[in-house]
C-alpha positions in Angstrom: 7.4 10.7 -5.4 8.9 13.7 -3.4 9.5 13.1 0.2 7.2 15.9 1.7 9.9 15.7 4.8 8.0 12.8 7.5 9.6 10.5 4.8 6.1 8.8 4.6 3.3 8.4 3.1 -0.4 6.4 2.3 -0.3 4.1 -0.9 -3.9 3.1 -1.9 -5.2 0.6 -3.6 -8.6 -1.2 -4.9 -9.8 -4.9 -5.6 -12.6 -6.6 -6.1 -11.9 -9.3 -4.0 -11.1 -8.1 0.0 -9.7 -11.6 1.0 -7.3 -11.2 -2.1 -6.8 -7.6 -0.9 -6.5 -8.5 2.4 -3.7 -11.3 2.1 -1.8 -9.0 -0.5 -1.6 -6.4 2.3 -0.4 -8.9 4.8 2.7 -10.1 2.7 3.4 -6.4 1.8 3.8 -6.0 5.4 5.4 -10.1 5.9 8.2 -8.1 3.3 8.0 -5.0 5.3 7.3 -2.6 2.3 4.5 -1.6 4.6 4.2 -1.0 7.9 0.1 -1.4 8.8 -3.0 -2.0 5.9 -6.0 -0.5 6.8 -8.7 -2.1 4.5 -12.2 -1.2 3.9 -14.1 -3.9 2.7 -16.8 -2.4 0.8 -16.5 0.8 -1.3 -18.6 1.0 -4.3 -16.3 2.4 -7.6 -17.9 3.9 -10.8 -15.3 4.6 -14.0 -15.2 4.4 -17.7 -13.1 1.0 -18.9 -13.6 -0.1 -22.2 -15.5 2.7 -23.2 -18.8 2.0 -20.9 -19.5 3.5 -17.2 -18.4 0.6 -14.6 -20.5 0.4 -11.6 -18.9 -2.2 -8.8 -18.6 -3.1 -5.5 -14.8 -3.4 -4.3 -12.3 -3.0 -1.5 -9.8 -0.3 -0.3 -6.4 -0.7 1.9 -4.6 2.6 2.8 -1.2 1.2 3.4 1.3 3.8 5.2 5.3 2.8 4.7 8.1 4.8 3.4 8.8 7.2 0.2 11.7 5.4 -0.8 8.9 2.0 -1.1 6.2 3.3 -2.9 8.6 2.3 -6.3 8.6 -1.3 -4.7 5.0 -1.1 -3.8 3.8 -0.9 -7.3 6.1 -3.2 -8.7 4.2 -5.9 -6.6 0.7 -4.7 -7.4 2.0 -5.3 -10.9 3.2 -8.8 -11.0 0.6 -9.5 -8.6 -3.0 -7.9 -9.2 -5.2 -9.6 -10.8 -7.0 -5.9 -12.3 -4.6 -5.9 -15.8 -4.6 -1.9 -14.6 -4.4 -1.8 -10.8 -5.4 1.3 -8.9 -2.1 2.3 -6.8 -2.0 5.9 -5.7 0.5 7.4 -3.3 -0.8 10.1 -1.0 1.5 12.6 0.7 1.5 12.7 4.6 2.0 16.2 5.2 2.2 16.1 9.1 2.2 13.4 11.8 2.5 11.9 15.0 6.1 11.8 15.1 6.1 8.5 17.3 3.9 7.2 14.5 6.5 8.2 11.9 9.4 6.4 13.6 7.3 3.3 14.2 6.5 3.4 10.1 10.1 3.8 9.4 11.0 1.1 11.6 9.1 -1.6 10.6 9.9 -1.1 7.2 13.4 -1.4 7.9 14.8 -4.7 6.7 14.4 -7.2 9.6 18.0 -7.9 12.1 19.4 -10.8 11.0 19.7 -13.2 13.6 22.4 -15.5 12.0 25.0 -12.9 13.3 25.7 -11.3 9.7 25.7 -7.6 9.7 
């Protein structure tokens, strides 16, 4: 993904289950791959899997964190989804807050160590 220049951007993604969604988002942010979730617990999706129109209640996070994650981001859903083809869509922010932006970038930044390693 092209950084659009704020350097950030919203990563979606669906499940059925919101408290699996839910805890998922937390350790994205535990990690710091993201900076905030902000979930919607009940959308309603409708597609074509398997070759029959899906009707089915499920849950949304817009997460907001840096370009340079989104590869990371994915990677988890992945390994970690229980959908064998999660939906992960990175959304271009193409303006901002520019406080907001600096508080995104930093708390994705890895965390200070506190062992007094650089």
């Amino acid at each position: 993904m092209s950084d659009d220049g704020t350097g950030i951007c919203e990563v979606v993604i669906t499940a059925a289950d919101p408290e699996w969604l839910a805890g998922f988002t937390r350790r994205l942010i535990e990690d710091r791959l993201a900076a905030c979730g902000q979930q919607i617990t009940a959308i309603r999706s409708l597609y074509r899997w398997d070759g029959a129109i899906q009707d089915d209640p499920e849950a949304r996070v817009a997460l907001h964190t840096r370009v340079d994650l989104v590869g990371r981001i994915i990677e988890r859903a992945g390994a970690e989804h229980p959908y064998e083809v999660p939906c992960v869509l990175a959304l271009p922010i193409l303006a901002a807050n520019p406080a907001y932006i600096a508080w995104v970038r930093d708390e994705t930044q890895p965390a200070p160590r506190t062992d007094g390693e650089p």
